[in-house]
N, C-alpha and C positions, 0 to 999 in steps of 0.2 A: 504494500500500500504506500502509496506517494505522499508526503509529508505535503499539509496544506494549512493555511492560516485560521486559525481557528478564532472569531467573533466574539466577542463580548455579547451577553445577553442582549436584549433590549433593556433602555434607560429605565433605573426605576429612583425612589430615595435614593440620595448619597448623601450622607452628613459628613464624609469626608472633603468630597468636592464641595458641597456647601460651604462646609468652615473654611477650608485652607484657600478656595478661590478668594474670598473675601480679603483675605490675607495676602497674595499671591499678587494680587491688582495694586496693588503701592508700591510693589516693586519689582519694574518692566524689567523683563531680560539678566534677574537673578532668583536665584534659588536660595530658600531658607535651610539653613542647615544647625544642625547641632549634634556636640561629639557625642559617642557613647561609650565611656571611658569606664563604669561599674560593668563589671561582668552580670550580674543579676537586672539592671537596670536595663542591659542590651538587650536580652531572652523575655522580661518583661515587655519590652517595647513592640518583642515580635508578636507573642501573644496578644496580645492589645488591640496592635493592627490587625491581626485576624479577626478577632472579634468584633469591632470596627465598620469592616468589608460590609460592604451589601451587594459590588458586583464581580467584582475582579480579587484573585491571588494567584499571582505569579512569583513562583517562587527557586528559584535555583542554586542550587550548592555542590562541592565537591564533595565532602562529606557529613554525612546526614546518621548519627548512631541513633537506636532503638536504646537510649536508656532514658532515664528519667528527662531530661530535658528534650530529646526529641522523643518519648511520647507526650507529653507537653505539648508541644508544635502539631505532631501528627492529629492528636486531640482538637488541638484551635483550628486546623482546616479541616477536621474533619467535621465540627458544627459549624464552622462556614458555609460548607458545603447544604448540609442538610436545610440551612435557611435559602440557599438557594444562589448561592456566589457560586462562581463559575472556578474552579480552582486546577491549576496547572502546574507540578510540581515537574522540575527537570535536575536528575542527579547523575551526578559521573559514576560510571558502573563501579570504578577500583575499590572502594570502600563500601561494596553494597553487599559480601558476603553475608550468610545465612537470615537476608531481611527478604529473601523471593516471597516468601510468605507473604509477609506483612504489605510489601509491594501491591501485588496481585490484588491481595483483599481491598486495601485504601482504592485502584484504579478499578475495582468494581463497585465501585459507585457512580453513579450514573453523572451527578456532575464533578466529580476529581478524575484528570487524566493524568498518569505518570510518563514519560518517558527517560530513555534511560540515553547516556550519552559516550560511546563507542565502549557498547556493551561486548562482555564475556559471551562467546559462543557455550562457550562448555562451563558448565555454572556450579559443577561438585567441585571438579579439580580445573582451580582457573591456569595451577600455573601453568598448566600444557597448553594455554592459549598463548602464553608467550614464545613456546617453544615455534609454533608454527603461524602468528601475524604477529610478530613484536613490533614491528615498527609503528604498527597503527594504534596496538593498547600501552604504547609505554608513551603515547602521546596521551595527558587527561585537560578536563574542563576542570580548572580551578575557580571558576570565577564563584563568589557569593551576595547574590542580590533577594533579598523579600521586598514585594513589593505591593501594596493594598490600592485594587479603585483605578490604577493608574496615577494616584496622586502624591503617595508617602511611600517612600524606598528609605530600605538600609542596606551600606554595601560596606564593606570594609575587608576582614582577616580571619572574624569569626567563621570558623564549621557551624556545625548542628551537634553538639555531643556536650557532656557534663565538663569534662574539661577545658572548654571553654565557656562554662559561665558560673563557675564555683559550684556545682550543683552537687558535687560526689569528694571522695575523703583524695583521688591521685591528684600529681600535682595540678596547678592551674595556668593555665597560658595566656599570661597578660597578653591583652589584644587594645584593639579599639577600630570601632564602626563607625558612622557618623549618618544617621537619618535625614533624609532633604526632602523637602516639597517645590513644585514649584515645576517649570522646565527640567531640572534634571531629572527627574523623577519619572516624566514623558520621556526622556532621552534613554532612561532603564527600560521603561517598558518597549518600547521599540528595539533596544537590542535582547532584547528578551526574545520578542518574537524574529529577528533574525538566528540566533539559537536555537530556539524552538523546531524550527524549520530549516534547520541544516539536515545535509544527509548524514549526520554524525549521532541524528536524536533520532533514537527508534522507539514506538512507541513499545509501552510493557507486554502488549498483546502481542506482536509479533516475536515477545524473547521468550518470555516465561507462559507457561500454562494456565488455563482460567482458574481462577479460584473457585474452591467451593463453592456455594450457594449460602451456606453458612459464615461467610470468612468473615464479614464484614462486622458483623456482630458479636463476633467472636471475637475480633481485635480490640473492638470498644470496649468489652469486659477484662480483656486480658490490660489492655491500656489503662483502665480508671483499676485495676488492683496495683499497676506499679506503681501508680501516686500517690499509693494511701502508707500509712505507716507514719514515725513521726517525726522523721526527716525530712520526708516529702512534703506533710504537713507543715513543716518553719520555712521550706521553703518556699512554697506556694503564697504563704503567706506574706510573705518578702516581696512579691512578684505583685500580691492584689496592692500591698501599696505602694507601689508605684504610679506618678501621676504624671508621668512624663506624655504619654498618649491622652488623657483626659485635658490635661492643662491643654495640646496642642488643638485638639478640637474648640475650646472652647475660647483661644487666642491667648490664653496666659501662658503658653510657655516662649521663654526668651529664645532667639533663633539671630545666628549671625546668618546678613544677606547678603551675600556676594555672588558676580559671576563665575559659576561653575560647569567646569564640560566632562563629559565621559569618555573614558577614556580606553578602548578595548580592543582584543584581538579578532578577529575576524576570523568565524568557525572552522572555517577552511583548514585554521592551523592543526585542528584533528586528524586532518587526511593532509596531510604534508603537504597542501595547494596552495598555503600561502608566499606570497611576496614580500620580500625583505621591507619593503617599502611600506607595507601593511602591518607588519608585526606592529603590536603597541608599544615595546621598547624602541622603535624607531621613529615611532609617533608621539611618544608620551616624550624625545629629545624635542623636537621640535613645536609639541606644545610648551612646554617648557621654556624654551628662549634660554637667550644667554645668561650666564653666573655672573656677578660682579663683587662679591664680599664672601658668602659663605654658604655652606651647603652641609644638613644632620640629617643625617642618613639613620634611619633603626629598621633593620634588617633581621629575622632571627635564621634566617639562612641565606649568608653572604659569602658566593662565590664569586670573583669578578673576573675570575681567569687572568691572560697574559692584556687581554684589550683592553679589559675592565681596570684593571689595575693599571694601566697608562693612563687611563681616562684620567680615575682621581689622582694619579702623581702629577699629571701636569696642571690638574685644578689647583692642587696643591703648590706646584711651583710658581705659576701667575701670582700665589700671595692670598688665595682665596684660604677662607678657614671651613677644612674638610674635618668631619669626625662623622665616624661611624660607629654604631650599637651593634652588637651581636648576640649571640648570645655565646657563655664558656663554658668551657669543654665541661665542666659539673652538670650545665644547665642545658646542653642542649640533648633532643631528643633522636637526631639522627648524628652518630659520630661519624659516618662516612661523608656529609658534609662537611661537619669541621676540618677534613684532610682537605678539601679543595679552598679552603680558608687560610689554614693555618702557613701553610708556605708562601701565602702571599703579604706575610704580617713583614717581613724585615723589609721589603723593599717597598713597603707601603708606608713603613716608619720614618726607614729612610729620607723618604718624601718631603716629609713633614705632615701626610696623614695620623688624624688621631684617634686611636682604638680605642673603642671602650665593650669589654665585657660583661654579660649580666651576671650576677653572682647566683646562683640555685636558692639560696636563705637568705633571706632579705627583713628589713624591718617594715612594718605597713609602712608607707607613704600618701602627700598628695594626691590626688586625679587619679592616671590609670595608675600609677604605683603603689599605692594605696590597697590595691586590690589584693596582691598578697599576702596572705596572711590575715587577711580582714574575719575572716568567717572558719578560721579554724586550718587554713591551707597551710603547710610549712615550706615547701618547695615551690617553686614555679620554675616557666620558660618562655621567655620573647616568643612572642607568637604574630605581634601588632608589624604590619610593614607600612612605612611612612616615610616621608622625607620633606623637609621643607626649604625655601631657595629664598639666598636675601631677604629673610624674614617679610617676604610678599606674596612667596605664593607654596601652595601646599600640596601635597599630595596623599588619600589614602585609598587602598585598595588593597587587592589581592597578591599586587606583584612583589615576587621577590628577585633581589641584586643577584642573583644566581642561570643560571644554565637553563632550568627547564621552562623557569618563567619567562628567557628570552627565546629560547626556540623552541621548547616542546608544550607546554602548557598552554592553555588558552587562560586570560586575565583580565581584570576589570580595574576601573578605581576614578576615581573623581581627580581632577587639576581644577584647585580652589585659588581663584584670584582675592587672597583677604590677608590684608597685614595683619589686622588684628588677631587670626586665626593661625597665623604660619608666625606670628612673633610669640603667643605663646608658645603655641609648640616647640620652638627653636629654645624659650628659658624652661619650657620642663623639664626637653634634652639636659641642659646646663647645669639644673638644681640635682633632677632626678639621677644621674649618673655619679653623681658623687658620693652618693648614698647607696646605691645599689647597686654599681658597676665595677670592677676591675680597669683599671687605667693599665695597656699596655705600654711598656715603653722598651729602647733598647738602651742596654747598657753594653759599649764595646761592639761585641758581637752576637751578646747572649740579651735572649728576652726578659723582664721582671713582670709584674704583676704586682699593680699598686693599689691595698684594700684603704678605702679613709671611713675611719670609725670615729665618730665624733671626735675630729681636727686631730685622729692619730694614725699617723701612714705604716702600715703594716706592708710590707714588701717580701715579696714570694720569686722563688727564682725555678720553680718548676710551676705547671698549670694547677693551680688550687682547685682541692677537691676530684682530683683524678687517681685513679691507681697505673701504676708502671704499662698495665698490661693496655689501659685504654690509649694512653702515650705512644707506647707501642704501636699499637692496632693503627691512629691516626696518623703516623709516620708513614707506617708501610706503604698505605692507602694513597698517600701524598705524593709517592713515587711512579703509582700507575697513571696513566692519560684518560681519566674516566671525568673529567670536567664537565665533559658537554652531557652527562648524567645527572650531575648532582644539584 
């Protein structure tokens, strides 16, 4: 069956379109935005939105888990649904192990359609899909958009899963979203339905088998036992007061307006048919424009290769003030990326670029750093990609400084023209890494590692919080040419 555009209901109430047009009209040709820097606040926001809806949910992600927080979500469109919104949920197949179930049942309901985006042929045992089409499934859709009505989108770094919204005891992946009304939010939904209707989105009926005739009701009972108990119960709780959606309906929530564009790859890149000139990395330079002072970069998987790492040493040598966020070898959750990192620290040092590490233990802080450790987490991991330029203009989404985001992955992410919004950003980098970051630096020849704990510099001369063996491992790994993987 041939992928085709599929219509929005006919018009009915919209209290969305109602409020936010009202809103929307004082300020021609920008978008209201506001960050989503509390992890609970974020997942809140989505829920909300769904609830909200009265015609449209469009919703797409790379990864979408079956626990407490995406049954939560699964939940909130699945009573969207049943009032009568039109709901389209689009997930990248890599991360959809043992959910065919669950799939099946949600897109047998008459108005939620799933499709799946350069899905598993062979769906027991996926790895032997690699063995024989690698090239087409080690290319995934990263992008993450929800999006209500047409009129309120969130896009940012968030998955769908407890670890990224404090919901469960593993660690937590400081993130951050940023919700918009306005034109960019029409600019989501639009490339929304370019996705949709790629040949890389097949619907679920074509992959997986019909569900039962039971399934559907089966899920709704199996979903309201997972969020009963009294975990679930503090945290629901947490989620109903949040006012961040109420206030915005009602025009009291504060919202910076600046012009903002979107910023994405173009589906193609699933089937290796795009054009270098297309890629978003090639797009998102030249939305960008030129550097003139400085450039913070927080990345929690920063590959820059031999190109990349030119790039920032000669921003570096012009005089511009470069620093980038990672996360350290303690903190991060893929150590095969740290090896396409770590070899690139001495002559990035060199430069006059400046490293900065996130530490795994951290103490709560401000805004998003605040977030760990808030509700009982003791670990976390850089999960947020962001960057902001001469404190004028911003960037957040999906992409990361690494390999798959520039040539395998497809990616999304807002370019915000607002001083006001890229000048904070730029002093939370400054505050926030002093406190929660490892400062690399080189001494000689050899790297240190500089912790500051209330104005007392602790200094490390192997990677804090690793053992020999992970040292090792990320060595080894440094020496093979597997970059354009990582």
């Amino acid at each position: 069956m041939s992928a085709t555009v599929s219509n929005a209901p006919a018009p009915a109430a919209c209290p969305l379109e109602d409020s936010l047009t009202a809103q929307t009209r004082a300020h021609a040709d920008e978008s209201g935005l506001v960050e989503l820097h509390d992890a609970r606040d974020s997942l809140a926001a989505r829920v909300l939105l769904a609830d909200a809806a009265t015609r449209t949910l469009d919703v797409q992600y790379y990864i979408w888990r079956n626990d407490l927080s995406g049954a939560l979500l699964f939940e909130a469109i699945r009573r969207a649904a049943d009032r009568g919104v039109r709901v389209r949920l689009l997930l990248d197949d890599n991360n959809t192990g043992g959910m065919d179930g669950v799939l099946a049942a949600l897109d047998s309901h008459p108005r939620i359609e799933i499709r799946l985006f350069n899905p598993f042929r062979q769906r027991r045992w996926r790895w032997l899909g690699y063995l024989t089409d690698f090239s087409r499934l080690n290319r995934r859709m990263h992008n993450k958009s929800f999006t209500a009505d047409a009129q309120a989108t969130i896009v940012g770094g968030r998955n769908i899963g407890d670890e990224y919204f404090d919901a469960g005891k593993q660690a937590l992946f400081v993130d951050l979203d940023v919700l918009g009304i306005g034109p960019v939010a029409d600019a989501v939904e639009r490339d929304f339905e370019r996705y949709w209707n790629s040949a890389s989105a097949l619907p679920v009926a074509r992959v997986l088998p019909a569900a039962p005739e039971k399934a559907l009701a089966d899920f709704a009972v199996a979903a309201n036992a997972r969020v009963q108990g009294p975990r679930a119960a503090a945290y629901l709780d947490s989620i109903r007061r949040s006012a961040l959606v109420r206030d915005l309906l009602a025009g009291r929530q504060s919202l910076t307006w600046a012009p903002t564009r979107l910023v994405s790859d173009d589906p193609k890149k699933g089937l290796a048919r795009e054009r270098d000139t297309d890629l978003m990395a090639t797009r998102l330079a030249r939305t960008l424009g030129g550097m003139e002072r400085e450039l913070y970069v927080i990345s929690p998987y920063f590959v820059p290769t031999s190109r990349g790492t030119g790039f920032f040493c000669s921003r570096a040598r012009e005089g511009l003030h470069v620093a980038v966020l990672t996360n350290a070898l303690e903190a991060t959750d893929v150590l095969a990326v740290h090896s396409g990192y770590a070899k690139r620290r001495h002559k990035l040092l060199r430069a006059g670029v400046r490293l900065y590490e996130l530490r795994r233990h951290t103490p709560a802080r401000r805004r998003w750093w605040r977030a760990q450790g808030l509700h009982g987490s003791s670990a976390s991991s850089l999960h947020a990609k962001t960057f902001s330029v001469d404190r004028r203009r911003l960037f957040i989404g999906s992409f990361n400084f690494d390999q798959r985001s520039v040539r395998l992955n497809t990616e999304m992410g807002f370019v915000i023209d607002s001083a006001e919004m890229a000048t904070v950003s730029a002093d939370e980098f400054v505050q926030g890494v002093v406190a929660n970051a490892y400062e690399v630096r080189l001494r000689g020849h050899r790297l240190e590692w500089v912790e500051r704990n209330e104005g007392v510099e602790i200094v490390h001369r192997r990677e804090p919080g690793s053992t020999v063996w992970q040292r090792a491992f990320v060595t080894v790994l440094s020496w093979l040419p597997i970059d354009w993987l990582l």
